[in-house]
Structures are given as structure tokens and as C-alpha cells.
PyMOL commands that place a pseudoatom at each C-alpha (Angstrom):
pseudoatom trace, name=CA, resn=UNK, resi=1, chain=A, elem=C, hetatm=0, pos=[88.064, 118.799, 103.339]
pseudoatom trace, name=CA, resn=UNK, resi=2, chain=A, elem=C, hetatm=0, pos=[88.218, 122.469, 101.972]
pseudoatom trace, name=CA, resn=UNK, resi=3, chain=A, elem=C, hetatm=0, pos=[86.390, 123.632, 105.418]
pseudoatom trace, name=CA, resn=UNK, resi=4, chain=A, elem=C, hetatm=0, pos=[89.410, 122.956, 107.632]
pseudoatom trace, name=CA, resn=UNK, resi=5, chain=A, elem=C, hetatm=0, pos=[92.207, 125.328, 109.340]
pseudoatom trace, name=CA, resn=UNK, resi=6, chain=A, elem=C, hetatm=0, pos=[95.643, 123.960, 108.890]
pseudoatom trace, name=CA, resn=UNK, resi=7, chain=A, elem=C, hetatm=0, pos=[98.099, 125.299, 110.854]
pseudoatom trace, name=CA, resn=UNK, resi=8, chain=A, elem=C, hetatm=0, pos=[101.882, 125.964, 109.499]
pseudoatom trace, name=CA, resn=UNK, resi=9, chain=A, elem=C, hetatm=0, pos=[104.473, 126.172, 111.689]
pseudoatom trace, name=CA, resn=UNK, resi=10, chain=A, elem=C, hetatm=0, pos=[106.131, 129.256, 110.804]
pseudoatom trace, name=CA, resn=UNK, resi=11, chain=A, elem=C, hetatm=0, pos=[109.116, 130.026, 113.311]
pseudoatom trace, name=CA, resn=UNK, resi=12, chain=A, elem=C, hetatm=0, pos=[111.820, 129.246, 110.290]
pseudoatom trace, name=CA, resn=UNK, resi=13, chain=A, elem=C, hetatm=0, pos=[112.289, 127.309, 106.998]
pseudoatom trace, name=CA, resn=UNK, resi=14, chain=A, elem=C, hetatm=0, pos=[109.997, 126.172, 104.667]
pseudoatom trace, name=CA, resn=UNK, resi=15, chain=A, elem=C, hetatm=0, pos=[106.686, 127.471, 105.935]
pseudoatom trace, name=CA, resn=UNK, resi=16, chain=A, elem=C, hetatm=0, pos=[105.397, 129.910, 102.951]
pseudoatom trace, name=CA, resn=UNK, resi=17, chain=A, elem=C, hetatm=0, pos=[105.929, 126.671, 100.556]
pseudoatom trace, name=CA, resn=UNK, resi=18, chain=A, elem=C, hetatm=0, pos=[103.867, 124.570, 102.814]
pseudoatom trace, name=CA, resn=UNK, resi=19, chain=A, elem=C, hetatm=0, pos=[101.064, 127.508, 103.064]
pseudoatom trace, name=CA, resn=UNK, resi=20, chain=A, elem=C, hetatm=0, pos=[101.290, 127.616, 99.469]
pseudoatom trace, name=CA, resn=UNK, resi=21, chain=A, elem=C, hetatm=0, pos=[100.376, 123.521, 98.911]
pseudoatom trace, name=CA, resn=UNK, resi=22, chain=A, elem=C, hetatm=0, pos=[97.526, 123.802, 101.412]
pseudoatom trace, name=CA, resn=UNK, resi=23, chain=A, elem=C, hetatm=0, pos=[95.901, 126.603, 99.737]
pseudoatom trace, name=CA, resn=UNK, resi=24, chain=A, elem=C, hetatm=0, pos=[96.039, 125.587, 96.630]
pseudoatom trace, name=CA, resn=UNK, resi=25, chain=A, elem=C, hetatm=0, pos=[94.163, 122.889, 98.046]
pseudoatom trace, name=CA, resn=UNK, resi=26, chain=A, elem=C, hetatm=0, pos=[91.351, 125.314, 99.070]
pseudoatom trace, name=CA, resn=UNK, resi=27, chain=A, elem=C, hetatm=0, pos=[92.295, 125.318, 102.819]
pseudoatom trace, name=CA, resn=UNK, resi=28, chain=A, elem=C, hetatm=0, pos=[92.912, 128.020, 105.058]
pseudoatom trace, name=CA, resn=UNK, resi=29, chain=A, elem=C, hetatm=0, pos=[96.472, 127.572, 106.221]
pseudoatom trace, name=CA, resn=UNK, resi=30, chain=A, elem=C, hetatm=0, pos=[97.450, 129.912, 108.867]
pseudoatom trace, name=CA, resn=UNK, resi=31, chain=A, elem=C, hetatm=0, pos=[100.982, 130.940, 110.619]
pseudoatom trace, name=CA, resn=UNK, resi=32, chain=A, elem=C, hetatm=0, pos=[101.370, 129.578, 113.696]
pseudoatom trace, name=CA, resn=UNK, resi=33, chain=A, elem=C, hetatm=0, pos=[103.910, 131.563, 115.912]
pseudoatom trace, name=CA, resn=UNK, resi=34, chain=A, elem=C, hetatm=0, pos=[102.350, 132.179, 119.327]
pseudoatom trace, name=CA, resn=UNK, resi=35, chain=A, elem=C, hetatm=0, pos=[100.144, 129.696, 121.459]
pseudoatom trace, name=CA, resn=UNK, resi=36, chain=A, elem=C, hetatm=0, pos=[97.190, 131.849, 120.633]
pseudoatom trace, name=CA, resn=UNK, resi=37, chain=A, elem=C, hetatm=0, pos=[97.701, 130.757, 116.814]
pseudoatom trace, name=CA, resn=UNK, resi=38, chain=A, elem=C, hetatm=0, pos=[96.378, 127.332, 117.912]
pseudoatom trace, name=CA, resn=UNK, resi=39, chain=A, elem=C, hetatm=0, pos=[92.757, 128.284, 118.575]
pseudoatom trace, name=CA, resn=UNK, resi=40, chain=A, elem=C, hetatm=0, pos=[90.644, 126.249, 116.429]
pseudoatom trace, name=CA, resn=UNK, resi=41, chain=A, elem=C, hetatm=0, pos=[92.843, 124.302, 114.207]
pseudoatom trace, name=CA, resn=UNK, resi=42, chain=A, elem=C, hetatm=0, pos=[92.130, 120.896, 112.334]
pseudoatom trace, name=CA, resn=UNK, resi=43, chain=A, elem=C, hetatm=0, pos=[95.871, 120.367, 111.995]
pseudoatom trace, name=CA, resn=UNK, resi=44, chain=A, elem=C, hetatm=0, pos=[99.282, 121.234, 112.120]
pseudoatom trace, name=CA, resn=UNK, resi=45, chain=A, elem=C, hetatm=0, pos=[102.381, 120.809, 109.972]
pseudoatom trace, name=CA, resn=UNK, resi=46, chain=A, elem=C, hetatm=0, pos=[105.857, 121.366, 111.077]
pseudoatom trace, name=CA, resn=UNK, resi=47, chain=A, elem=C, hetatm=0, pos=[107.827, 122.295, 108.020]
pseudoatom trace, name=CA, resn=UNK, resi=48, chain=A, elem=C, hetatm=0, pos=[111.355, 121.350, 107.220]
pseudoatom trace, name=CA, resn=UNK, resi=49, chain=A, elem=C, hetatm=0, pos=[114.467, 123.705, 107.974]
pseudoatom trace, name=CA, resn=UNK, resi=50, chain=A, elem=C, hetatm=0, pos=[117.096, 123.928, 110.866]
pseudoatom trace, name=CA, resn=UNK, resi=51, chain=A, elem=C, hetatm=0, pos=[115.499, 121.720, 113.698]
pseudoatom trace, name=CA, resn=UNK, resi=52, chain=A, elem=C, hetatm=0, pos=[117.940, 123.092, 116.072]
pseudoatom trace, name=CA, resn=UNK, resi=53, chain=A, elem=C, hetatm=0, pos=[116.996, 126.637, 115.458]
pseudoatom trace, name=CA, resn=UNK, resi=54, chain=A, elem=C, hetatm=0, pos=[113.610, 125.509, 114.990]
pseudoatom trace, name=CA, resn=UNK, resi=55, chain=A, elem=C, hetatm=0, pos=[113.631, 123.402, 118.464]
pseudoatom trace, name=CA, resn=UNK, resi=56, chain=A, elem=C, hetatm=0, pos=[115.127, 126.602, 120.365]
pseudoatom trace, name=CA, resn=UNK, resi=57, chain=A, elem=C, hetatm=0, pos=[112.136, 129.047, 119.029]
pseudoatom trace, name=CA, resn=UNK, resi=58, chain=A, elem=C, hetatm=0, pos=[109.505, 126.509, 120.217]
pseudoatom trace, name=CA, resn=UNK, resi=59, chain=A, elem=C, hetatm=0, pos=[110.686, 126.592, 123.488]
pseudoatom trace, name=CA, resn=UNK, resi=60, chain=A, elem=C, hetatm=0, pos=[111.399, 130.353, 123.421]
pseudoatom trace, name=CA, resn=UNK, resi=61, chain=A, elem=C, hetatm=0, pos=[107.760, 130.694, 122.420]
pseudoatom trace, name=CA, resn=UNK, resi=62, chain=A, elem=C, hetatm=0, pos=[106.028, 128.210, 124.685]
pseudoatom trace, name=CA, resn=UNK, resi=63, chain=A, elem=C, hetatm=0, pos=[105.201, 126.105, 121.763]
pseudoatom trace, name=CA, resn=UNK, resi=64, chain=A, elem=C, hetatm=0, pos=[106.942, 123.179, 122.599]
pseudoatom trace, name=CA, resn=UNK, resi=65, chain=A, elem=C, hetatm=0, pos=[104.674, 121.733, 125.228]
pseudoatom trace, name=CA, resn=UNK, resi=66, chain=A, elem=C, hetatm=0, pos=[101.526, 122.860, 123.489]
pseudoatom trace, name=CA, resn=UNK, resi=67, chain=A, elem=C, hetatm=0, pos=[102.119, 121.189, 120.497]
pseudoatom trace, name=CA, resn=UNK, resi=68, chain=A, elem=C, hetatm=0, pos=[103.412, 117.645, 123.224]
pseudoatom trace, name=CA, resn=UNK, resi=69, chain=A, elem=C, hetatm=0, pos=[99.654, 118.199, 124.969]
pseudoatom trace, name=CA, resn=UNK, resi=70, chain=A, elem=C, hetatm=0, pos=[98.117, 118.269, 121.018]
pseudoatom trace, name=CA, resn=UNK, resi=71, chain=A, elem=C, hetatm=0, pos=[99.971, 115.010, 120.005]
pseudoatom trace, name=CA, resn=UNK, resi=72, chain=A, elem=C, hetatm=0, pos=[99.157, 113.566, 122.951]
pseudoatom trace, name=CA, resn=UNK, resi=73, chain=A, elem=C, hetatm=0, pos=[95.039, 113.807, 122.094]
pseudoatom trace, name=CA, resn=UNK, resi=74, chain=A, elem=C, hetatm=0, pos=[95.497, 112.709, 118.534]
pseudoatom trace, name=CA, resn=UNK, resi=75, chain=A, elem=C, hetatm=0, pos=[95.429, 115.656, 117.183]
pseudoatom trace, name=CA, resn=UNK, resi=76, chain=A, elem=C, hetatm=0, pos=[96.928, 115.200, 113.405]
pseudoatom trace, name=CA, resn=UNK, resi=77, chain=A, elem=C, hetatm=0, pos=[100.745, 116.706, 112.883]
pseudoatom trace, name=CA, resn=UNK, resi=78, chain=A, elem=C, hetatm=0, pos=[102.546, 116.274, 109.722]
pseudoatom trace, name=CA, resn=UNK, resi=79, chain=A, elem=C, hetatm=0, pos=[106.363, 116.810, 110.194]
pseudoatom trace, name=CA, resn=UNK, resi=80, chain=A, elem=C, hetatm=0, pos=[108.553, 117.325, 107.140]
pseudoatom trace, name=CA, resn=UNK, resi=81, chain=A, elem=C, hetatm=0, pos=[112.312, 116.786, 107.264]
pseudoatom trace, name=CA, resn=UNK, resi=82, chain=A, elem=C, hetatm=0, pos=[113.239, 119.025, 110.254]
pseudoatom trace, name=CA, resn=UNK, resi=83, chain=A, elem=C, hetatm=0, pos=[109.778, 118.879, 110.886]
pseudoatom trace, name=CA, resn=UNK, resi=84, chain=A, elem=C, hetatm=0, pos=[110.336, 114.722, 111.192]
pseudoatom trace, name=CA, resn=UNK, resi=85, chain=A, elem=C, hetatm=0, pos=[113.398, 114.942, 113.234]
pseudoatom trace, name=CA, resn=UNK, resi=86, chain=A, elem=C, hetatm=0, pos=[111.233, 117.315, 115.792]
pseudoatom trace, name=CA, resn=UNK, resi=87, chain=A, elem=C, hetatm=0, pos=[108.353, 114.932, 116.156]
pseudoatom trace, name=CA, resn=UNK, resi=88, chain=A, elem=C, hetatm=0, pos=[110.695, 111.605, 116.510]
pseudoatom trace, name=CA, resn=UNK, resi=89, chain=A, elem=C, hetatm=0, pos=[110.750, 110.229, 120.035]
pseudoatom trace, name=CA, resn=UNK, resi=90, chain=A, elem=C, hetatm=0, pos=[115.070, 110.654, 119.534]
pseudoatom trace, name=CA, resn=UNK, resi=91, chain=A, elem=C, hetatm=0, pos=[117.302, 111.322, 117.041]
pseudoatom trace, name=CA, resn=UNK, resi=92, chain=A, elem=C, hetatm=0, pos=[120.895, 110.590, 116.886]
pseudoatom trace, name=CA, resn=UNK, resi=93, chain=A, elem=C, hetatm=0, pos=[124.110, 112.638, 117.163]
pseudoatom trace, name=CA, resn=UNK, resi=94, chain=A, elem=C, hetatm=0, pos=[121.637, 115.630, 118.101]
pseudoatom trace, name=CA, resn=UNK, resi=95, chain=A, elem=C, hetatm=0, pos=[121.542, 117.202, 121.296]
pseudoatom trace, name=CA, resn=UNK, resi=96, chain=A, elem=C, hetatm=0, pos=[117.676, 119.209, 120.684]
pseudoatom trace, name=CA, resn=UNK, resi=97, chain=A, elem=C, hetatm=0, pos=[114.884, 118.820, 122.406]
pseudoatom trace, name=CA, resn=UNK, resi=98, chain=A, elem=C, hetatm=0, pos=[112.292, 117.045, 120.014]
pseudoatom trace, name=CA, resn=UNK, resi=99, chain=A, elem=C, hetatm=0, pos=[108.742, 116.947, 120.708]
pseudoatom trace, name=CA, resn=UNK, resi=100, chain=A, elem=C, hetatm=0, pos=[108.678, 112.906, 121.224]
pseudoatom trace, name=CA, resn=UNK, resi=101, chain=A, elem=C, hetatm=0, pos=[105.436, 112.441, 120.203]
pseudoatom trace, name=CA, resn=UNK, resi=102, chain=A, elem=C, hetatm=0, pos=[106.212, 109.678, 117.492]
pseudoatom trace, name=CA, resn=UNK, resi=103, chain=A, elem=C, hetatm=0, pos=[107.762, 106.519, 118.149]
pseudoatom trace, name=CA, resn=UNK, resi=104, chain=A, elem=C, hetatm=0, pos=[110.883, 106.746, 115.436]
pseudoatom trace, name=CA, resn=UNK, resi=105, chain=A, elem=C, hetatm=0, pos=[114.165, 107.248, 115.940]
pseudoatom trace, name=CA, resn=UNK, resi=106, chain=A, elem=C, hetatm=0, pos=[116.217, 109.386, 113.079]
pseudoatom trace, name=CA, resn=UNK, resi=107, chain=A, elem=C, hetatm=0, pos=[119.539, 110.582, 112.293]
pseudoatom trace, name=CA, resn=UNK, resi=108, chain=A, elem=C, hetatm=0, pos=[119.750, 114.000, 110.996]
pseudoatom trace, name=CA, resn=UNK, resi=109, chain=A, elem=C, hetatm=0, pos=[121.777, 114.267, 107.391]
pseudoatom trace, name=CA, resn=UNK, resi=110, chain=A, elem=C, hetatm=0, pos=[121.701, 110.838, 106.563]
pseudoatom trace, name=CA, resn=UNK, resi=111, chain=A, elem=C, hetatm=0, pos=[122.575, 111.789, 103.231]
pseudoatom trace, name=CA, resn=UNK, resi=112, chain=A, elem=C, hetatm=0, pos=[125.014, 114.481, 103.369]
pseudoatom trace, name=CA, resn=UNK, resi=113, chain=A, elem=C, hetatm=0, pos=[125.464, 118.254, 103.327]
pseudoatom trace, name=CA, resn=UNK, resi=114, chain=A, elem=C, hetatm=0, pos=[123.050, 120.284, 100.899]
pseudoatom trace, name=CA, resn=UNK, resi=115, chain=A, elem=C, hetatm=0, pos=[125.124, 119.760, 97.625]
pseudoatom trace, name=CA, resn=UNK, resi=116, chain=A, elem=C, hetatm=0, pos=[124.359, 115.710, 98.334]
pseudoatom trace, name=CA, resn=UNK, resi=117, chain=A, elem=C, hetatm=0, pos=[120.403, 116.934, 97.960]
pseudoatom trace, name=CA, resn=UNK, resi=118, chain=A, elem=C, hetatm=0, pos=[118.442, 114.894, 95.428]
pseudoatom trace, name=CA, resn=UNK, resi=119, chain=A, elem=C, hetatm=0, pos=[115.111, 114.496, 93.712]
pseudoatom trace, name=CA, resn=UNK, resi=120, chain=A, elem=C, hetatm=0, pos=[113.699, 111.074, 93.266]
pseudoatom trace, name=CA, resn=UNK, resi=121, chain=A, elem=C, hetatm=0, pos=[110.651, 109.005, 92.156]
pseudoatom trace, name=CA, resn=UNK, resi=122, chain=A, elem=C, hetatm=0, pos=[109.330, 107.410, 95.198]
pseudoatom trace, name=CA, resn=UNK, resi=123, chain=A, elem=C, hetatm=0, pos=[107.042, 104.763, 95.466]
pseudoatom trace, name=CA, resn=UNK, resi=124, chain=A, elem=C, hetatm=0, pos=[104.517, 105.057, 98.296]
pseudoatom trace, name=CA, resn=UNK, resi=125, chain=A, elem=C, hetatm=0, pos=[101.731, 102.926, 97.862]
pseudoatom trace, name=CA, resn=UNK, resi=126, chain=A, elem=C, hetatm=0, pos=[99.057, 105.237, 100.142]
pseudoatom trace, name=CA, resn=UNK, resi=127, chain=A, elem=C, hetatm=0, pos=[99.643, 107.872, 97.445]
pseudoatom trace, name=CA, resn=UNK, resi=128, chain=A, elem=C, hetatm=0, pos=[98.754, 105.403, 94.226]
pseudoatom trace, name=CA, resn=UNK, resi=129, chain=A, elem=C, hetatm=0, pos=[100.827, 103.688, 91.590]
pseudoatom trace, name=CA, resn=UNK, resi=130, chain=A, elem=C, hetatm=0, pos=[102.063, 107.175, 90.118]
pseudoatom trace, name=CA, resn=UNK, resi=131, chain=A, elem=C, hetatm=0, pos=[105.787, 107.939, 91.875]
pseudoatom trace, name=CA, resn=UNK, resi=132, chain=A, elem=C, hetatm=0, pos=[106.055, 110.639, 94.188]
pseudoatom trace, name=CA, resn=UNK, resi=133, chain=A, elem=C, hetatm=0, pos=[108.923, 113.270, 93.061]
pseudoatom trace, name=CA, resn=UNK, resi=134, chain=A, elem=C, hetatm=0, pos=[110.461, 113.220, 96.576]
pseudoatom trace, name=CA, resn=UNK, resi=135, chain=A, elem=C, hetatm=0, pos=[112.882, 116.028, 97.142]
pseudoatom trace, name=CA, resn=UNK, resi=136, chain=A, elem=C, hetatm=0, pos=[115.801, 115.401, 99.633]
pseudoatom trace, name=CA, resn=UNK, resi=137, chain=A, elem=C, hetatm=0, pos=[117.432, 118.267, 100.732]
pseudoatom trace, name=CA, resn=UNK, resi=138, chain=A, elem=C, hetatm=0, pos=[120.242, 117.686, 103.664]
pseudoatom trace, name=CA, resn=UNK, resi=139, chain=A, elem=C, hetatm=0, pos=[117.601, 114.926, 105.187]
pseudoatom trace, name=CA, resn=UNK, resi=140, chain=A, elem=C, hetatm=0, pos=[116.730, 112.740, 107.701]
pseudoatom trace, name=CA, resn=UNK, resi=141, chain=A, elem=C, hetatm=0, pos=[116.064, 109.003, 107.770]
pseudoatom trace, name=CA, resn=UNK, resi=142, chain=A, elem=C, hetatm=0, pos=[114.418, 106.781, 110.244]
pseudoatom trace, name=CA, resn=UNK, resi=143, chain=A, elem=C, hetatm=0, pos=[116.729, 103.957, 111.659]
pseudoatom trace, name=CA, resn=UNK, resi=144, chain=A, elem=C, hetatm=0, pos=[114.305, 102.438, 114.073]
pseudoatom trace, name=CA, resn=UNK, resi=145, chain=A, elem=C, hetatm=0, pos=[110.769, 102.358, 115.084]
pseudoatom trace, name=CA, resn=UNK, resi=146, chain=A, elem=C, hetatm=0, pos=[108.248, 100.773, 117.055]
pseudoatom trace, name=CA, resn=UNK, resi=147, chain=A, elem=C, hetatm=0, pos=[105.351, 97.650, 115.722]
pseudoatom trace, name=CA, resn=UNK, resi=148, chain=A, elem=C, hetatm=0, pos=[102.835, 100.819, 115.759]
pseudoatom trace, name=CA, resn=UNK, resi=149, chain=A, elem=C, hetatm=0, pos=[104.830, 103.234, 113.338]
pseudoatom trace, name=CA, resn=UNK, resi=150, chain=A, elem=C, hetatm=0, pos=[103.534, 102.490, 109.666]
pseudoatom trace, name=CA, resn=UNK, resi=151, chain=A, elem=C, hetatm=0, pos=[106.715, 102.849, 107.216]
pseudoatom trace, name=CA, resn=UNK, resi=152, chain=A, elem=C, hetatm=0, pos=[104.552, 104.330, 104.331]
pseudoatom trace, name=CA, resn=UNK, resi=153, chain=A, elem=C, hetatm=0, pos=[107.824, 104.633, 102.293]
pseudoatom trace, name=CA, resn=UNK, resi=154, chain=A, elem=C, hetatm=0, pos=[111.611, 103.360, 101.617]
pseudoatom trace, name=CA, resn=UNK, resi=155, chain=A, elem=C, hetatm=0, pos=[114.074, 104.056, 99.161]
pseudoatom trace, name=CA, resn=UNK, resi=156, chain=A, elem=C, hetatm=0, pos=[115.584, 101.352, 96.743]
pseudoatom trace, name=CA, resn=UNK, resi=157, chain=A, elem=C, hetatm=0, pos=[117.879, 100.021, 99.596]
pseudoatom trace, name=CA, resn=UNK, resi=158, chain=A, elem=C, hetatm=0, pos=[114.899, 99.396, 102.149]
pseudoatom trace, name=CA, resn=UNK, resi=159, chain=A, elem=C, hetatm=0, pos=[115.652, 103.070, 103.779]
pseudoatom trace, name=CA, resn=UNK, resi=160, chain=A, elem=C, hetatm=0, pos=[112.568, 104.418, 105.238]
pseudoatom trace, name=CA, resn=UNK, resi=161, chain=A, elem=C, hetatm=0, pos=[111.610, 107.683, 104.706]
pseudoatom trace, name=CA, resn=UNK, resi=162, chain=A, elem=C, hetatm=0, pos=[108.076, 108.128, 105.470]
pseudoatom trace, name=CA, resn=UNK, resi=163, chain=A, elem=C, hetatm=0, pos=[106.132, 106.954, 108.210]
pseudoatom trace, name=CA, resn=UNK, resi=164, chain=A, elem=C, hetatm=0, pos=[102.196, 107.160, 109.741]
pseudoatom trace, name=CA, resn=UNK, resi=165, chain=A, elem=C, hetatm=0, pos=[101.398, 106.305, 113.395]
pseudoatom trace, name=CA, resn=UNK, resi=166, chain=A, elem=C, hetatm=0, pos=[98.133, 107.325, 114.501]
pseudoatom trace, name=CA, resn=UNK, resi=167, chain=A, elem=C, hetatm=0, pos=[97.493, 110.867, 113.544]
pseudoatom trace, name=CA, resn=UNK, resi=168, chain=A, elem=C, hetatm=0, pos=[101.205, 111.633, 113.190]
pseudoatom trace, name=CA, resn=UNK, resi=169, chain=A, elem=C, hetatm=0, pos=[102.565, 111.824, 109.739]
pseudoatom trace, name=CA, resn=UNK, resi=170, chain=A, elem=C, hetatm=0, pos=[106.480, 112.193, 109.110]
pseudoatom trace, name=CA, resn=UNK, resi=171, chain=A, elem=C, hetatm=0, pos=[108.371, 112.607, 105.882]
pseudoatom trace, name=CA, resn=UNK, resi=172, chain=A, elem=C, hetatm=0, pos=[112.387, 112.991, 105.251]
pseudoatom trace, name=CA, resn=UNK, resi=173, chain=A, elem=C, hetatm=0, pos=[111.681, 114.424, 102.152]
pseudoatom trace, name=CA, resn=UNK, resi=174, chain=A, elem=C, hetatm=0, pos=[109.753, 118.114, 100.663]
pseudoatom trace, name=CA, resn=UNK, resi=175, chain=A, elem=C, hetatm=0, pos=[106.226, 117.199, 99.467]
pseudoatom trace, name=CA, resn=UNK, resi=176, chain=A, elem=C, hetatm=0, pos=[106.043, 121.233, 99.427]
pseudoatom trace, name=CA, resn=UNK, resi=177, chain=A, elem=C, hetatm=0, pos=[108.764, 121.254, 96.752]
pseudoatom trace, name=CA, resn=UNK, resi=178, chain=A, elem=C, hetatm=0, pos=[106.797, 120.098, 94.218]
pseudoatom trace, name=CA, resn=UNK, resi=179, chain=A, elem=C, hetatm=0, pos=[103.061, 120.316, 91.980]
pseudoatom trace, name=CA, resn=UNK, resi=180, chain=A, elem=C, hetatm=0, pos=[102.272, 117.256, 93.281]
pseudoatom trace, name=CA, resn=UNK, resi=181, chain=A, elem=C, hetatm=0, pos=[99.825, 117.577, 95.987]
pseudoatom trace, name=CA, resn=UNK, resi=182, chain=A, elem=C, hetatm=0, pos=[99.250, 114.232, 96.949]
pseudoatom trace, name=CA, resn=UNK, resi=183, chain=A, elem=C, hetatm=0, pos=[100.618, 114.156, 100.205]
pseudoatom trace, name=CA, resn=UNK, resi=184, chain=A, elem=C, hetatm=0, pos=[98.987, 116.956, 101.336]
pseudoatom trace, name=CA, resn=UNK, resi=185, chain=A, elem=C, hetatm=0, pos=[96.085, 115.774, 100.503]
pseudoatom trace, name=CA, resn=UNK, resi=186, chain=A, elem=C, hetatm=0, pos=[96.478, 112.272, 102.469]
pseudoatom trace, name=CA, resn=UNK, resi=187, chain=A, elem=C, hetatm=0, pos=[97.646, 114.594, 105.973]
pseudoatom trace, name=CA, resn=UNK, resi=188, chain=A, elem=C, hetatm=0, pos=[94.026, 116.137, 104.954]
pseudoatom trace, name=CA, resn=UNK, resi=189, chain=A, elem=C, hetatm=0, pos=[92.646, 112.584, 104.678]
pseudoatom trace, name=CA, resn=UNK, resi=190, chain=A, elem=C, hetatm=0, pos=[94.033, 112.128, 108.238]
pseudoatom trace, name=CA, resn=UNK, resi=191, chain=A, elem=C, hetatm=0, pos=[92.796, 115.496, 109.480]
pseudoatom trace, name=CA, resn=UNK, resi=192, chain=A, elem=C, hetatm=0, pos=[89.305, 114.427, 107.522]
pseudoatom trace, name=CA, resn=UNK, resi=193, chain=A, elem=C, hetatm=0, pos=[88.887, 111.022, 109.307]
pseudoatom trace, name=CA, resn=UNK, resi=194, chain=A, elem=C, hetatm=0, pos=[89.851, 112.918, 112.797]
pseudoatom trace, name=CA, resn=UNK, resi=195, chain=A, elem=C, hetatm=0, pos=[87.137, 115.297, 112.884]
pseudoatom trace, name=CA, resn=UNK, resi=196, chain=A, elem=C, hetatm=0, pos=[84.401, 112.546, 111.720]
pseudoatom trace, name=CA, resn=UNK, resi=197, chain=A, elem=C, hetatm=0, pos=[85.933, 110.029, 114.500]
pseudoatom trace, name=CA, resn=UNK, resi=198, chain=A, elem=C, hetatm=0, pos=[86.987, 107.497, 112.338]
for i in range(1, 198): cmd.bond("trace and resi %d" % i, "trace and resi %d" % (i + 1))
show_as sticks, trace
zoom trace
């Protein structure tokens, strides 16, 4: 697992955080701003921030249909909070272009502006019995999906807020906001299983 190249979104928001989880893990994280980044990467994660700005860069960049032509071969993506609502097929009362690549469809702020942000012990069974400490911070939820999308996560009132389909891994909340490595290290899992064909 400690062999692989993740790459980390870095265009804006909470990219350094992100860079920080995967090394601690022992893998080489690298910035990706420029197409030429992608050259042999394992995976990719698309942190959380302003998806609009976020959105606009990709295209300014090129990005945005590089990283549509990656999700379409499987190749693994983990999207955190602005990072979910760029990877979601649509999202409501949001006029961005989103990379579509997973088969959700969110609505940005579910919760509130950022003094509504939370932290909360989250149950998500993939992880193990131990609660995650899931960090909300002005996020997203998913209000429909497809058979194929795996809700991996829900809050008390049946909410979801983390999801698996394929390769693709989305999360409303910051995994890179806390010790708890966990979910990083299940995106690795999925990066893991990838490169042995599984």
C-alpha cells in the first residue's frame, strides 16, 4: 500500500490536510495542478472547499475532462465535501459543471452556513465498530442515487453521507480533519484492490 502515488487535487481548499493524512500513511501524495501532474498515479482525491471556484479552475486548467476520461476507466477518486459535490452526476440549486462520474445526486449546504458546522461520531460499518469523528463543515448530502451507489454511511435520521460505487469514493464530511486515518486507508484499500485487478 505504502508503494503508491496519490494524487491531491490542489487548485483550492483543503489539499495540504489531505497530503498530510496520506503521508502519514507512508504514501507519496503529490499536487496535482496541471494535466502533466497525472503521469503515473494510483489515485486521486478531490479535497473539499468552494466547488464553484474549484469547478472553474478545472476547466481553466484542462483538468476537467482528464479527470471524466480517468473515472471513466475505473481509475479510483475519492471526493470529499466539495470534492463529493464535483464527482456527483448533479447537484441541486448549483449551476457548476461537475465531473458526473458518480451516480448521486447532492445538494450543496444541506446543513447550513459554516457556523451550522459540526463534529459527530459516525457509524460506518466498512471502517469497524469504532465511530468515525466526522467533521461537517458547510456540507453536502446525497438525496438520491442509483441501485449501484453503495451508501457506506447515514446520519441518525437515515441522511446519507458517504457513498462507494465502483472505484469512486464520496464523503460529505472531512476525514482529513481528524487523527483518524481510517478512511484514508479504505480509498487505499480501493486503490490496493485496483492495481491487483480485484
Amino acid at each position: 500500500m505504502n508503494s503508491k502515488k496519490i494524487g491531491v487535487l490542489s487548485l483550492q481548499g483543503a489539499f495540504i490536510e489531505h497530503m498530510a493524512s496520506l503521508q502519514k500513511l507512508g504514501v507519496e501524495a503529490l499536487a496535482i495542478r496541471l494535466p502533466r501532474d497525472f503521469q503515473n498515479l494510483d489515485g486521486l482525491v478531490i479535497p473539499g472547499g468552494e466547488s464553484t471556484v474549484i469547478s472553474q479552475l478545472m476547466q481553466s486548467y484542462s483538468l476537467m475532462g482528464m479527470i471524466r476520461e480517468l473515472a471513466r476507466n475505473s481509475f479510483p477518486m475519492l471526493g470529499t465535501c466539495a470534492g463529493m459535490i464535483l464527482l456527483a452526476r448533479s447537484a441541486l440549486d448549483l449551476d457548476i459543471e461537475t465531473i458526473g462520474a458518480m451516480d448521486i445526486k447532492v445538494r450543496r449546504n444541506a446543513f447550513g452556513r459554516q457556523v451550522d458546522s459540526f463534529e459527530t461520531p459516525l457509524v460506518i460499518p466498512a471502517l469497524g465498530e469504532a465511530p468515525f469523528p466526522a467533521v461537517f463543515i458547510r456540507a453536502p448530502t446525497i438525496v438520491e442515487t442509483i441501485p449501484s451507489v453503495e451508501i457506506l454511511a447515514s446520519l441518525p435520521d437515515g441522511t446519507p453521507v458517504a457513498a462507494k460505487q465502483g472505484n469512486l469514493l464520496a464523503a460529505s464530511f472531512h476525514p482529513e480533519l481528524t487523527p483518524d486515518l481510517r478512511f484514508h486507508i479504505y480509498f487505499l484499500d480501493i486503490v490496493a484492490r485496483r492495481a491487483y485487478g480485484q
